[in-house]
C-alpha positions as CSV (number, residue, x, y, z in Angstrom):
1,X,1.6,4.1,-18.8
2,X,-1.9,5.5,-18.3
3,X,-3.5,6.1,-15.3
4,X,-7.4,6.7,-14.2
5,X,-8.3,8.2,-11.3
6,X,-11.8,8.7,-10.0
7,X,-12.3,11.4,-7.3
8,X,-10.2,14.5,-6.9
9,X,-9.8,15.2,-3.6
10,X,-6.7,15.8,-1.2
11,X,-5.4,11.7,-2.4
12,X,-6.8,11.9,-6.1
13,X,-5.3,14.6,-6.5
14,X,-2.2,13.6,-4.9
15,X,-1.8,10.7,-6.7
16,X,-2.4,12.6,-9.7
17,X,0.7,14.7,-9.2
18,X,2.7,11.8,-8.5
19,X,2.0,9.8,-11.3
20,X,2.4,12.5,-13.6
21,X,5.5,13.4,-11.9
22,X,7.0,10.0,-13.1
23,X,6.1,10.4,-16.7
24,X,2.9,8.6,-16.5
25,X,-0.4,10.3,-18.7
26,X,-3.0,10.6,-15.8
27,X,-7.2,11.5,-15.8
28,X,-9.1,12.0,-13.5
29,X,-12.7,11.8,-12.8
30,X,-15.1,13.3,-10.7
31,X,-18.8,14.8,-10.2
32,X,-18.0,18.2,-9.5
33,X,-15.9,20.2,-11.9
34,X,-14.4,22.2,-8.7
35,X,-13.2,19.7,-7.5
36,X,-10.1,19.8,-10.4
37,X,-8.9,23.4,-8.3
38,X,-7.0,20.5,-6.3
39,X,-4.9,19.9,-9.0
40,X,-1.8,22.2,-9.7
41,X,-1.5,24.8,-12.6
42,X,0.8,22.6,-14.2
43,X,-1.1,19.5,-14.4
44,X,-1.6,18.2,-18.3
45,X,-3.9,15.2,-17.8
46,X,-7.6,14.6,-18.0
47,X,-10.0,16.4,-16.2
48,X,-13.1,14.4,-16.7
49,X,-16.6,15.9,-15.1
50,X,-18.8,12.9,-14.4
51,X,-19.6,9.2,-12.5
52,X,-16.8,7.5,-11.9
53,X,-18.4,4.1,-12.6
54,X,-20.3,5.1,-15.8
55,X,-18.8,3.1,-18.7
56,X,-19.2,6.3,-21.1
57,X,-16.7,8.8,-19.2
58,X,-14.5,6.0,-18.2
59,X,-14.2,5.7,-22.0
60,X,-13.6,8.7,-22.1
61,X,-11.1,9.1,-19.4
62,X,-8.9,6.4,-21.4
63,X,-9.8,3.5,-19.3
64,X,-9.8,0.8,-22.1
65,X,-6.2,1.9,-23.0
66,X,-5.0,2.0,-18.9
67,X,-2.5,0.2,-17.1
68,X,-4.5,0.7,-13.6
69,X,-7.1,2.6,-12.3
70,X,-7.4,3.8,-8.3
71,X,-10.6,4.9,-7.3
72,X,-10.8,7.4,-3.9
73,X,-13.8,9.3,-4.2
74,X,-15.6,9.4,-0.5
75,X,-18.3,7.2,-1.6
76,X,-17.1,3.7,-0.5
77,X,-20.2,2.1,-2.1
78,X,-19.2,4.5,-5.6
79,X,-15.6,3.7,-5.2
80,X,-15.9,-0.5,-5.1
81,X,-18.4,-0.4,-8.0
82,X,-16.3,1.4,-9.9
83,X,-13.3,-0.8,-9.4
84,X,-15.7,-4.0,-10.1
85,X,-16.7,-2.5,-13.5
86,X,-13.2,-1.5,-14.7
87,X,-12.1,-5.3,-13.7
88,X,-14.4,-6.8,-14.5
89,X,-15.7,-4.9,-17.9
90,X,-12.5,-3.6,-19.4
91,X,-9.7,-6.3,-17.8
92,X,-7.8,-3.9,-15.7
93,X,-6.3,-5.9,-12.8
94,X,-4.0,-3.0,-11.5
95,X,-6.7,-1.7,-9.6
96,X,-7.5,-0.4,-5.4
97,X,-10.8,1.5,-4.3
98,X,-10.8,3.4,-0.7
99,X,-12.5,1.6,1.2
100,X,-13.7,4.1,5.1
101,X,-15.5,0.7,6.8
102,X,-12.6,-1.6,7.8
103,X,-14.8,-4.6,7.8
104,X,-16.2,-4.5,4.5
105,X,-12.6,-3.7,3.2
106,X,-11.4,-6.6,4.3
107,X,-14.5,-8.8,2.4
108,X,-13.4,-7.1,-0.5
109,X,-10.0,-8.1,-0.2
110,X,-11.0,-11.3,0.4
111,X,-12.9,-11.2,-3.1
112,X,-9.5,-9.7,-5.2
113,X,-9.9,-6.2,-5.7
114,X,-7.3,-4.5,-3.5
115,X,-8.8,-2.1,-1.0
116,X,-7.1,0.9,1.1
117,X,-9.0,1.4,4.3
118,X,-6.8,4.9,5.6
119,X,-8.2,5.0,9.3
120,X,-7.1,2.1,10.4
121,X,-4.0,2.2,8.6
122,X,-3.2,5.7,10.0
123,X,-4.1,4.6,13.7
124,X,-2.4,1.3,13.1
125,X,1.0,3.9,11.8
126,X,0.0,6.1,14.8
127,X,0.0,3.1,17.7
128,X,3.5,1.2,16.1
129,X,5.3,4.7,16.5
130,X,3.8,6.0,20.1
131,X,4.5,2.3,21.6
132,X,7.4,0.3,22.6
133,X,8.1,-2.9,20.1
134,X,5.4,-1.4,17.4
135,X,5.5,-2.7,13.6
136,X,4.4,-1.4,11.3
137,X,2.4,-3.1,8.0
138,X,3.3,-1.5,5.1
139,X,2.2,-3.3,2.3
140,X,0.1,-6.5,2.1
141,X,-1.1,-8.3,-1.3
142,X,-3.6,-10.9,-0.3
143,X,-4.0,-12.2,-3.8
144,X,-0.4,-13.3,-3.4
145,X,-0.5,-14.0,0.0
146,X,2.8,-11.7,0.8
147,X,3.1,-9.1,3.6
148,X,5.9,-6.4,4.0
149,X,6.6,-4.9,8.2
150,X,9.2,-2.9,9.9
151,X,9.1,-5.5,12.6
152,X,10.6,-4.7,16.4
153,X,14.6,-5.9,17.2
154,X,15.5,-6.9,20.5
155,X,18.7,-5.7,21.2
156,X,19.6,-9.3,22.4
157,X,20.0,-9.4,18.3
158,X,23.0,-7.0,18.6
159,X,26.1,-8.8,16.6
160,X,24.2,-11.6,15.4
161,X,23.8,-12.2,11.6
162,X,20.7,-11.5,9.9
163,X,20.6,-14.8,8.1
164,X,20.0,-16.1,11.6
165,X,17.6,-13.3,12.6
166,X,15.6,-14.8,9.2
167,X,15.5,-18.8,9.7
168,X,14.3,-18.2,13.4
169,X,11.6,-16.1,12.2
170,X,10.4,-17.7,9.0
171,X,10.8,-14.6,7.7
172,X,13.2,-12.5,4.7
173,X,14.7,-9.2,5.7
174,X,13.6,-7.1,2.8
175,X,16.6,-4.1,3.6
176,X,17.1,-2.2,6.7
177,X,17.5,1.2,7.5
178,X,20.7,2.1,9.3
179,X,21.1,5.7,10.7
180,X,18.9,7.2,8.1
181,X,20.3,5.2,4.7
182,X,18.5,2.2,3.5
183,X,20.7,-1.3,2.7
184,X,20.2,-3.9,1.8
185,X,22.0,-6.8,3.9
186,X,24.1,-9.9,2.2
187,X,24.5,-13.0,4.1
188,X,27.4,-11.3,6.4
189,X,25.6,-8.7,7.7
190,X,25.0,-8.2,11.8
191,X,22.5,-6.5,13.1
192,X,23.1,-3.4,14.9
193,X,21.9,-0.8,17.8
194,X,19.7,1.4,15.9
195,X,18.4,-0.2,12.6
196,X,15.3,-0.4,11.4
197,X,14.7,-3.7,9.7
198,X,11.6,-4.2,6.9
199,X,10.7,-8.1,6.2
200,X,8.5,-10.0,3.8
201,X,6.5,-12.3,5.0
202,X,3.8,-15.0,4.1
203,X,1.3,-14.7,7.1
204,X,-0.5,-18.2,5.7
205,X,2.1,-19.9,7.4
206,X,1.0,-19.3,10.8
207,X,4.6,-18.4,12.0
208,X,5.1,-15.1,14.2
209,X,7.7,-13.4,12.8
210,X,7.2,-10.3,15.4
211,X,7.5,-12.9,18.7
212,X,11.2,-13.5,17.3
213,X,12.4,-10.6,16.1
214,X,10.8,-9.0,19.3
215,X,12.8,-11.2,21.7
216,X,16.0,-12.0,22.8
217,X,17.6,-15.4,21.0
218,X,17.6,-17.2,23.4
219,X,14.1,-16.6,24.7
220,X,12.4,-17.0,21.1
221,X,14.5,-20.7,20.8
């Protein structure tokens, strides 16, 4: 698949890397033509000098030909135009924009393009870890309406199955991570001291799937 990228910083370039890693053809846009010394040596993509949101270098970056496009420039204002003209001018709908200002991330959300706002993501990963009974979000598509968290497990849990654990909570266990090795449970399998379990979830519900897995059964009845 093809993949555009617009800015080249630490994550653009990143991403880059990654995507090329996995066999994907990759370019990548951005004003300032030192910005591509971010990329390794080895790197075969596109290096396109230029405004991420002009319709002439996303041409020539490959864009009408691409299966998604991120765009992580620092610009917030740049990055959300961008991803509203690839949309919405060349029919991508595998795209995300960084988005700094939480609040206007969300209204973008809210409108279907897929935003990534990293501060409060990173304190919300900082706070889950430092505190007792944290969860961590890991993934959320709003157009879908489905959410993915390591949510907290009483240890009144201990020995019980997690097909229990998943009615009470309204809530599917995705796979858990037991003493460093992910699994993935079947309809037999009790939960245990120690593991680390990731659920789907469909927040439109209104249920709490947190308040049950973070109590004791018989206090979350």
């Amino acid at each position: 698949m093809h993949i555009v990228i617009m800015g080249c910083g630490r994550t653009g370039a990143t991403l880059a890397t990654e995507f090329e890693a996995r066999g994907h053809t990759v370019a990548v846009i951005d004003q300032s033509g030192d910005a591509f010394r971010r990329l390794p040596p080895t790197f075969e993509g596109q290096r396109i000098t230029g405004i991420g949101f002009d319709r002439d270098t996303l041409v020539s970056a490959g864009v009408e030909d691409a299966y998604a496009f991120a765009a992580v420039s620092d610009g917030d204002n740049s990055n959300i135009l961008a991803a509203r003209v690839v949309r919405e001018t060349y029919g991508i709908d595998n795209v995300v924009a960084r988005i700094a200002d939480f609040g206007r991330a969300e209204v973008y959300r809210r409108l279907g393009i897929p935003t990534v706002a990293p501060v409060p993501w990173t304190a919300a990963q900082i706070v889950s870890r430092l505190l007792p009974g944290g969860s961590d979000a890991l993934y959320d598509d709003p157009s879908a309406g489905v959410s993915l968290s390591r949510l907290p497990l009483d240890s009144g849990w201990v020995g019980h199955r997690y097909t229990e654990l998943e009615r009470r909570a309204g809530a599917r266990v995705a796979y858990l991570v037991r003493f460093g090795e992910p699994l993935l449970p079947d309809p037999d399998t009790l939960v245990q001291e120690g593991d680390e379990a990731y659920f789907t979830m469909v927040p439109a519900t209104g249920a709490d799937p947190a308040r049950v897995t973070g109590r004791s059964p018989e206090v979350s009845k």
